[in-house]
VOGU-3710 file (C-alpha; in Angstrom, 3 decimals, decimal comma):
1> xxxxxxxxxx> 0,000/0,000/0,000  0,851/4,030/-0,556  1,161/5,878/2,569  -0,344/9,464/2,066  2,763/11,123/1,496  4,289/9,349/-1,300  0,325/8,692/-3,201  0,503/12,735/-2,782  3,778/13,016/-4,938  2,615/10,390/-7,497
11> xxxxxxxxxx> -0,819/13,015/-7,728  1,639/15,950/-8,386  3,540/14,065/-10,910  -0,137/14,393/-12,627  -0,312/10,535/-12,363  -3,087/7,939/-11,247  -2,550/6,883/-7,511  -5,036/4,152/-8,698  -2,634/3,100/-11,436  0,453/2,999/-8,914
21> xxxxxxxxxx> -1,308/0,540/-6,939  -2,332/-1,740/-9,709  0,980/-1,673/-10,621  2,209/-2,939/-7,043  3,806/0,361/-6,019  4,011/0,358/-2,497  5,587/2,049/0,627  8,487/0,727/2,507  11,340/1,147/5,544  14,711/-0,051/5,657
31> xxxxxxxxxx> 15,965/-2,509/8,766  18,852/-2,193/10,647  20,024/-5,302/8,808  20,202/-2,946/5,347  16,853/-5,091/4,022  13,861/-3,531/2,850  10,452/-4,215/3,540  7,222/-2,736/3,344  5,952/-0,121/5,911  2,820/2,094/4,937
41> xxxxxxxxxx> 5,138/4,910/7,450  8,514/4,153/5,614  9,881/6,883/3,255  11,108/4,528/0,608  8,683/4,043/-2,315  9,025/0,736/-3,841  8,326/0,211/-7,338  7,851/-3,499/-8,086  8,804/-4,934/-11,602  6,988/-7,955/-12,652
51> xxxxxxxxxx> 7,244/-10,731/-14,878  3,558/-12,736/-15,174  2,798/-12,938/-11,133  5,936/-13,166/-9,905  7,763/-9,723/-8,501  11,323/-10,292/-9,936  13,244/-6,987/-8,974  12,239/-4,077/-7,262  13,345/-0,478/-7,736  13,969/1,972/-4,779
61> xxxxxxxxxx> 13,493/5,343/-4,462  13,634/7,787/-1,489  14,884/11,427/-0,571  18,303/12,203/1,798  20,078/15,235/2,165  18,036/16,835/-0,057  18,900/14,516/-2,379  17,225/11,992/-4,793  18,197/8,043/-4,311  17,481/4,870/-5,617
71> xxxxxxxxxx> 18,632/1,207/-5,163  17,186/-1,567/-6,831  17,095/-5,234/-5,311  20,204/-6,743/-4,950  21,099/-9,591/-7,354  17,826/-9,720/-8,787  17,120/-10,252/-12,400  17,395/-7,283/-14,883  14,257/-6,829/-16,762  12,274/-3,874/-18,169
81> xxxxxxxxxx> 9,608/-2,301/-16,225  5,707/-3,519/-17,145  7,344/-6,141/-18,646  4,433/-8,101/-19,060  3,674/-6,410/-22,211  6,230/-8,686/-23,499  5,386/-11,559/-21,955  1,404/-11,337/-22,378  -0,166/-13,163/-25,562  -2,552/-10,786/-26,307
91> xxxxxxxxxx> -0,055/-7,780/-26,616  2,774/-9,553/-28,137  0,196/-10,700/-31,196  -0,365/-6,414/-31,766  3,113/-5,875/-31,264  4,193/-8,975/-33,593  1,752/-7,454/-36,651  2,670/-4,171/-35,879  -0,667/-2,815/-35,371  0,238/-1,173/-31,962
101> xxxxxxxxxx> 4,123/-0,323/-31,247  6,293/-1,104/-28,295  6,756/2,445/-26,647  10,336/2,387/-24,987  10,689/5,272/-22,238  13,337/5,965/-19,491  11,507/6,032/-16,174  8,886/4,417/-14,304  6,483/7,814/-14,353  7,000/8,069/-17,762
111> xxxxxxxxxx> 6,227/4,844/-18,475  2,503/5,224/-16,665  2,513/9,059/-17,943  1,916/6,885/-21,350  -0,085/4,722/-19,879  -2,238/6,919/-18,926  -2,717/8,162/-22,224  -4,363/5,644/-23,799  -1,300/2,935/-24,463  -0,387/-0,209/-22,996
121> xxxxxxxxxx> 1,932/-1,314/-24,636  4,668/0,783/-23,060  7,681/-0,322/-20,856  10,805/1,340/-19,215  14,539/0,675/-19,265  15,437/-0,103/-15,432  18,545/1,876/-14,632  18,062/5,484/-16,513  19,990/6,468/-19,483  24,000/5,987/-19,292
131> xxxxxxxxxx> 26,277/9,553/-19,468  26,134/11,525/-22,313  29,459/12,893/-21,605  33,352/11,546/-20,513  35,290/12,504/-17,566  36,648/15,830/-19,625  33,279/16,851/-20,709  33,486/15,559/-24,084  30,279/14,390/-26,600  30,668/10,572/-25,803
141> xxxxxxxxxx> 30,001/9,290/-29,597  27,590/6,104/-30,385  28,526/4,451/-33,462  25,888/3,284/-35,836  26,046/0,021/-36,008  26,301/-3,395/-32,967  29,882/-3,887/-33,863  31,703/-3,096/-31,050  28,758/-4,491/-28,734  29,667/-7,435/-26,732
151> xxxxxxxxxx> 26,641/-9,120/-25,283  28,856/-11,025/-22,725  30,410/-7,826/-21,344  26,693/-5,478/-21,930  26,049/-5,300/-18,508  24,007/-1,575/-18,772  21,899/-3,195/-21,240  21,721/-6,740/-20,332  17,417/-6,079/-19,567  17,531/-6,743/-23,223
161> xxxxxxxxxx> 19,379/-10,159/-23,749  16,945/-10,994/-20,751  13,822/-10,410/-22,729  15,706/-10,491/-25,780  13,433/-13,113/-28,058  9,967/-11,358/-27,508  12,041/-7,569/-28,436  13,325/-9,139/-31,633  9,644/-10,172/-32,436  8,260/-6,408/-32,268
171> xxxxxxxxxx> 7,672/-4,842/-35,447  7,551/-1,273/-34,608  9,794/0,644/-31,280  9,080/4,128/-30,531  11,978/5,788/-28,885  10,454/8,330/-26,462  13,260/8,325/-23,891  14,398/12,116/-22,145  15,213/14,982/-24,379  18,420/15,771/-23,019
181> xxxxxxxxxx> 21,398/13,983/-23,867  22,149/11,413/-21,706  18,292/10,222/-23,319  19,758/11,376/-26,393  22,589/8,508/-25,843  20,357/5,877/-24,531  17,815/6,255/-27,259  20,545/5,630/-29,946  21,943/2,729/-28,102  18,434/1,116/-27,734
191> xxxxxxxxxx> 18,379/1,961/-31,667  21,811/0,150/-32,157  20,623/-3,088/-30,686  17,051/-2,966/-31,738  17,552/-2,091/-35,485  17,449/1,787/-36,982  14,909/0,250/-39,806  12,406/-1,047/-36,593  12,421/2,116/-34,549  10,842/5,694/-34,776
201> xxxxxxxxxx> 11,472/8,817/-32,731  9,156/11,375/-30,987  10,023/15,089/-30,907  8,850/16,877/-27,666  6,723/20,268/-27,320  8,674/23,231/-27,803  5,939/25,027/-25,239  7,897/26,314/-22,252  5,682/25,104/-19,473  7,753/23,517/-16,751
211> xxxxxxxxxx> 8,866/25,725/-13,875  12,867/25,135/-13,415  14,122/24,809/-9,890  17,614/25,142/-11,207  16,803/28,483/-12,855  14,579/30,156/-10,055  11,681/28,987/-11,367  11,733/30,271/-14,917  9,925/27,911/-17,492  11,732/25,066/-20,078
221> xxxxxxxxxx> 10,452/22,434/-22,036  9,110/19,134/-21,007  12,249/16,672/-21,198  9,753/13,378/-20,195  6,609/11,934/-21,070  5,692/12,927/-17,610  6,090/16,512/-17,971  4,304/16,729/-20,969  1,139/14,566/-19,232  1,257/16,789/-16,450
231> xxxxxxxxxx> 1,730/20,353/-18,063  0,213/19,957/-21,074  -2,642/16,564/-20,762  -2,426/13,333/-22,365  -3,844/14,817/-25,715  -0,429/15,979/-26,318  1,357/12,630/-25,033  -0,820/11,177/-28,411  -0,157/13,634/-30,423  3,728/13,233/-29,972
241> xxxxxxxxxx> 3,783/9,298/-30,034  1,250/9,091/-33,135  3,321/11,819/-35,000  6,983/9,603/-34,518  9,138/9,872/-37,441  11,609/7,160/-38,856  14,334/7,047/-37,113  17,013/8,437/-39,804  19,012/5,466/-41,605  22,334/6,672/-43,167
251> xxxxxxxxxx> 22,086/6,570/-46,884  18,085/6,494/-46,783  15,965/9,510/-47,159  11,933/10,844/-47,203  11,363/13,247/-49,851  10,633/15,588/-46,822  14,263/15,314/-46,003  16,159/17,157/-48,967  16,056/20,460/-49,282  13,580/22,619/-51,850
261> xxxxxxxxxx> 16,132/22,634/-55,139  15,209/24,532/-58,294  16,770/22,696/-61,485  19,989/24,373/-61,827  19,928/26,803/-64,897  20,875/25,298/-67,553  23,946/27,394/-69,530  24,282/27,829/-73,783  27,448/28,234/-74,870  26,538/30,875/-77,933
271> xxxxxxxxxx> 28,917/29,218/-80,586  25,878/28,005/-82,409  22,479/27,119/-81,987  22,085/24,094/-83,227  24,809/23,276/-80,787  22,995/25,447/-77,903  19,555/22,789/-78,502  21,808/19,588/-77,999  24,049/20,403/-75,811  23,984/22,308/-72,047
281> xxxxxxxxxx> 26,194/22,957/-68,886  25,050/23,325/-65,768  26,367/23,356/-61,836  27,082/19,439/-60,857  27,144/18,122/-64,181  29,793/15,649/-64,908  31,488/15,979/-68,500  33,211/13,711/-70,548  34,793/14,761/-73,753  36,899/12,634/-75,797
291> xxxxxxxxxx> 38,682/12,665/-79,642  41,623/11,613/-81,809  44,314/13,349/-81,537  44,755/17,012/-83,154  41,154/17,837/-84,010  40,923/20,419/-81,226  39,155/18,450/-78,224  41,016/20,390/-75,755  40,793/23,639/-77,661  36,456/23,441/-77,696
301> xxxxxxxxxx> 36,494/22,442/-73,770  38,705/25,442/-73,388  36,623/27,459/-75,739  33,714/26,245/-73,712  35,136/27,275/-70,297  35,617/30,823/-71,516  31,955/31,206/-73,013  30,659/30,015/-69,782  32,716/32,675/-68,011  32,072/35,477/-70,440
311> xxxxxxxxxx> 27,956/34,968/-70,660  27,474/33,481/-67,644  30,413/34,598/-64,583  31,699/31,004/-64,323  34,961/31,234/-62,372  37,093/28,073/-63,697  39,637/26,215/-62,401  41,885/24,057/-64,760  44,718/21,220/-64,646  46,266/21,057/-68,109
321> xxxxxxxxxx> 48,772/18,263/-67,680  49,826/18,560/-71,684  49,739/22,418/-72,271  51,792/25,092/-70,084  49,902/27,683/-68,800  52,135/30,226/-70,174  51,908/31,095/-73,350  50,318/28,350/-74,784  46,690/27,938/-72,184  46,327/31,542/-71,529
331> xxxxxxxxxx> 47,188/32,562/-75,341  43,889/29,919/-76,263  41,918/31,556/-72,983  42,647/34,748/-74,859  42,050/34,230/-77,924  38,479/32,587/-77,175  37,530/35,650/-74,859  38,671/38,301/-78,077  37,633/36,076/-80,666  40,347/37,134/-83,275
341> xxxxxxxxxx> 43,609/36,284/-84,481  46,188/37,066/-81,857  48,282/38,742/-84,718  45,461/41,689/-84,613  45,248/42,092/-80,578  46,053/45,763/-79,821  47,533/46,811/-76,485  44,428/47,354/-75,119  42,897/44,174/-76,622  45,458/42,287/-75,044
351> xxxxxxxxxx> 45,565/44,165/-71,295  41,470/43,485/-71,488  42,245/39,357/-72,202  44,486/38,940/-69,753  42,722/40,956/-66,956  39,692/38,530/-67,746  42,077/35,431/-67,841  43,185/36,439/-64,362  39,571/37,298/-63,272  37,781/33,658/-63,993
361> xxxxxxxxxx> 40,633/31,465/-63,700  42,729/29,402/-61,995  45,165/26,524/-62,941  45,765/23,391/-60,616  49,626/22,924/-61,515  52,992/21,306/-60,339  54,826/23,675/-58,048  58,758/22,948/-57,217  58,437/22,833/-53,620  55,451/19,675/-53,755
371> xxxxxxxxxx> 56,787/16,481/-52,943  53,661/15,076/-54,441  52,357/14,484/-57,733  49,133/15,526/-59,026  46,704/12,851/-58,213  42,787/12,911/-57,872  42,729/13,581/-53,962  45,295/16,309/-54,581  43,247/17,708/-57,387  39,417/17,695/-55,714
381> xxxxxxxxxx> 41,487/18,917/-52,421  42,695/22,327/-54,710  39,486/22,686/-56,918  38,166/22,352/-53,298  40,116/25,486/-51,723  39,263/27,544/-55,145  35,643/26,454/-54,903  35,322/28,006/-51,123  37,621/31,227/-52,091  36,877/32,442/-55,280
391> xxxxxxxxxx> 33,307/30,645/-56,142  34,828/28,391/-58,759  31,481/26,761/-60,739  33,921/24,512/-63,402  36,916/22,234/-63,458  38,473/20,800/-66,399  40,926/17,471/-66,031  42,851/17,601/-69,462  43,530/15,142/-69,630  42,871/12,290/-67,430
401> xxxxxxxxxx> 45,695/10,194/-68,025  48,128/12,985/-66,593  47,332/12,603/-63,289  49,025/10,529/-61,218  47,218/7,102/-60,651  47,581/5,310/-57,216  46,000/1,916/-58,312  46,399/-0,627/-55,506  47,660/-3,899/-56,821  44,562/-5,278/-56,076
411> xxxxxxxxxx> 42,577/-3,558/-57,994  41,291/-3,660/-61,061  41,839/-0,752/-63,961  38,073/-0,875/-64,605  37,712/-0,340/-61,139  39,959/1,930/-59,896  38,570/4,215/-62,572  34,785/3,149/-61,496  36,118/4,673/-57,665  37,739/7,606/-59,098
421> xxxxxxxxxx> 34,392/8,823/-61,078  32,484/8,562/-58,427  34,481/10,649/-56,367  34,216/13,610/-59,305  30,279/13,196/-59,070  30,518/12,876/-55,313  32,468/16,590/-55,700  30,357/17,839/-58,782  27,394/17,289/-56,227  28,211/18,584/-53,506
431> xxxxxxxxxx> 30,234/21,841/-54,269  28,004/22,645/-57,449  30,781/22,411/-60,028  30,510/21,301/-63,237  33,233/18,851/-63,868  34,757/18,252/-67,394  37,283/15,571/-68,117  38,988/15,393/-71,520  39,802/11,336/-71,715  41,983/10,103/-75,341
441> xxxxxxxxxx> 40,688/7,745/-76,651  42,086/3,889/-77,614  44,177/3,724/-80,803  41,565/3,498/-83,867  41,711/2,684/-87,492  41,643/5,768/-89,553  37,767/5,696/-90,749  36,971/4,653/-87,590  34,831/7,430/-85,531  35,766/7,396/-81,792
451> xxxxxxxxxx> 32,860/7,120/-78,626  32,709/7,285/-75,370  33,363/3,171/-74,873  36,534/4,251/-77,371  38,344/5,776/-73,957  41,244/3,702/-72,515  40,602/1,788/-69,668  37,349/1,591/-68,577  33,400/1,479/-69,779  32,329/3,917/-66,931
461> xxxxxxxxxx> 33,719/6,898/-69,139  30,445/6,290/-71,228  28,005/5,058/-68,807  28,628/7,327/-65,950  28,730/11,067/-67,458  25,798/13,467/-67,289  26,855/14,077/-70,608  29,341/12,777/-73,105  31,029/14,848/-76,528  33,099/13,531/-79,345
471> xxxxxxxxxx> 34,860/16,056/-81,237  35,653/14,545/-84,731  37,012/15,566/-88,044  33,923/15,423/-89,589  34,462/15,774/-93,539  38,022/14,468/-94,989  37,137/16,624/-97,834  37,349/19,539/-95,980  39,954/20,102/-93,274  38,280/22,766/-91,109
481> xxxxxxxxxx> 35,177/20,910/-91,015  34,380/19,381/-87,476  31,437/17,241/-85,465  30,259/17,386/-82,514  28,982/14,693/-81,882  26,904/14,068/-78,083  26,026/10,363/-77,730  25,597/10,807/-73,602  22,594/13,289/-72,046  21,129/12,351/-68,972
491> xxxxxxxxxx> 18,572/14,787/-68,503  17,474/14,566/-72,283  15,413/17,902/-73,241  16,435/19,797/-70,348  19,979/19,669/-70,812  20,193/18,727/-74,305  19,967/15,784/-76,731  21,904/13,317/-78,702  22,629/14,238/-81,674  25,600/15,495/-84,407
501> xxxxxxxxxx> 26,255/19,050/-84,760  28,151/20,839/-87,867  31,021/22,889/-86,811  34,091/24,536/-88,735  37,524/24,958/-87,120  38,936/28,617/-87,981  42,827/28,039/-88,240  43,380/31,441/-88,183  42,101/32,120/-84,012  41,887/28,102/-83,457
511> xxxxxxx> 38,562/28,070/-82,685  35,193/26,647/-83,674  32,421/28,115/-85,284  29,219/28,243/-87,097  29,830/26,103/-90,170  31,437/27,705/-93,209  30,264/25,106/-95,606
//
């Protein structure tokens, strides 16, 4: 039985009295001996936890100094509180089928706080949430997965190897332990053991009802299920537990959980408008250009970059591993931005080039005090650094077989090259840079027109690019005469389409234009 006192604090918890005795709560005294027993004049409230009829460990709880203590029944069997739930036929077949959820909380009130509201299929974990924090204050981190768990040497958790069969039978757990962060920690280690895909959180109210004693009274949030039954009625204890969300699984997402995205604006290039309707750049696009040698592949990506930075303020960065910088790159750069021969640039003409040159971009090059070569980490790591400083939107890899390549033994060419595009894309995603790779192509017989499954090594260069361009002689007849051809565009339409566009090569500036055939 409850002595008055301690059925008066389970009333100002906002809790049943009525509820606490069904439940076997019951005051008690200690004897001299250290033993408990039960004494409707003791001070110590005893909270029984059962399993079927049978009262297999009891909880202690009782105030001192001021001061808050518990004990629980010495060597008695670990188990959850209301464990019955899991034990009882009827309850077990909802929870098996999913139709009600187990409801896992972190105290004994807010286990009947829940209750109270309408469930019973709710239980507690016996001994409170573990520290959130070390010894120096420090975040203690939960992994993700049960790797590291030992269930020989899980002693804080060892209520759930106890009861472990009927918790693996559950379809659905609802996490609704404290919100502060040791709950934050046991909640994620319940998660750990339980499954991520099984379980579901609750977010509590962010009304500031509860007067705080350790702030003179001023008002927080509820951290428990028993604070919000108290301050704000079980309506809202529903209303959080029928509103839990997935817990989040790495690598799987809601629609709900990205961000609102426009489609990035697609960008023409202006050399022709055929060219303009089939082919498109854009901010994460991944580019792969290839060619035979000497029909100006690197000269129209270059061409390219400086369009895009003349119409549309693309900053560029660029590793040319065949072509210095100086004269040869920035003469082309130049050239493409003045669009004449560089025999007619005046002062001016040329002042004006080279100010723009230095204005949009930037080359990823071999400097004599690296003791490193150029390889893919090295380049994303720069493009990476002029992304964040100067706003960089493209990089251009010409070519691809200039960079140094750290294949493990192990590992096949195919491969290694699979890994490496995939960590472009990865970039290209997530910094908003459109990524261009110029790629040469496999030695061919002279008629023979190169593709995208033409380039050495691997066929990821053709199956993996947003889009894909071949830049081809076109017409023996005529020299100047040039295709380009685009046999790769993933977002068909919007970005472009497949297709062969008429070009001539001007030998004269060394660049492409409208067709003069």
């Amino acid at each position: 039985m409850l002595n008055e006192r301690h059925a008066k604090g389970i009333e100002d918890r906002g809790l049943s009295v009525e509820l606490a005795a069904a439940m076997g709560l019951y005051s008690a005294r200690r004897l001299r001996d250290g033993s408990i027993e039960a004494d409707l004049d003791g001070n110590i409230l005893a909270i029984p936890y059962w399993e079927g009829d049978q009262e297999v460990n009891t909880k202690y709880r009782w105030q001192q100094d001021g001061q808050r203590r518990f004990q629980q029944r010495k060597d008695a069997v670990k188990t959850v509180y209301n464990a019955n739930v899991l034990l009882g036929e009827e309850t077990m077949s909802r929870l098996e089928i999913g139709t009600d959820s187990l409801i896992w909380t972190e105290g004994e009130f807010d286990c009947q706080a829940v209750l109270l509201s309408g469930y019973d299929t709710c239980i507690s974990v016996p001994d409170g949430a573990p520290p959130a924090r070390d010894k120096n204050g420090k975040l203690i981190p939960v992994p993700d997965d049960d790797r590291d768990i030992d269930p020989e040497d899980d002693d804080k958790f060892s209520f759930m190897s106890h009861l472990m069969e009927p918790i693996m039978q559950v379809k659905h757990h609802i996490i609704a332990t404290d919100g502060d962060e040791p709950g934050g920690r046991l909640g994620k280690e319940l998660v750990r053991r339980l499954g991520a895909a099984k379980c579901f959180w609750i977010e509590y109210p962010k009304d500031e009802v509860v007067p705080d004693k350790k702030r003179d009274g001023k008002l927080r949030v509820c951290k428990d299920m028993n604070e919000v039954k108290k301050y704000l009625g079980p309506e809202k204890v529903r209303e959080i537990i029928d509103n839990a969300k997935p817990w989040p699984v790495s690598g799987l997402f809601r629609l709900s959980d990205y961000p609102e995205q426009e489609i990035p604006a697609m960008c023409e290039i202006g050399i022709s408008e055929l060219l303009d309707q089939h082919m498109k750049f854009y901010q994460g696009q991944f580019v792969v250009c290839t060619g035979i040698p000497n029909v100006g592949k690197s000269t129209f990506i270059n061409q390219v970059a400086v369009l895009l930075a003349k119409r549309h303020k693309w900053p560029v960065a660029i590793f040319s591993g065949e072509k210095d910088v100086k004269p040869f790159l920035a003469h082309e750069l130049m050239t493409a931005f003045l669009e004449k021969d560089r025999k007619a640039w005046t002062f001016e003409e040329k002042k004006r080039a080279e100010g723009f040159v230095q204005r949009y971009f930037q080359f990823i090059d071999y400097d004599e005090s690296m003791d490193t070569e150029i390889d893919v980490e090295f380049l994303l790591n720069r493009a990476a650094t002029a992304v964040f400083r100067d706003g960089v939107k493209m990089l251009i890899i010409d070519p691809w077989n200039e960079l140094e390549h750290n294949r493990p033994m192990n590992v096949s060419l195919t491969e290694y090259v699979g890994k490496m595009i995939k960590k472009l894309k990865r970039f290209a995603k997530q910094f908003g840079v459109c990524v261009v790779v110029v790629a040469h192509p496999t030695k061919l017989a002279a008629e023979q027109v190169p593709g995208l499954y033409s380039i050495s090594d691997s066929a990821h260069w053709a199956n993996k690019p947003d889009l894909g361009i071949v830049v081809h002689g076109g017409d023996p007849e005529n020299p100047n005469a040039r295709e380009i051809i685009i046999p790769k565009v993933r977002l068909k339409r919007i970005a472009g389409n497949t297709g062969t566009v008429q070009l001539s090569f001007n030998e004269q500036t060394g660049l492409f234009v409208k067709p003069d055939f």
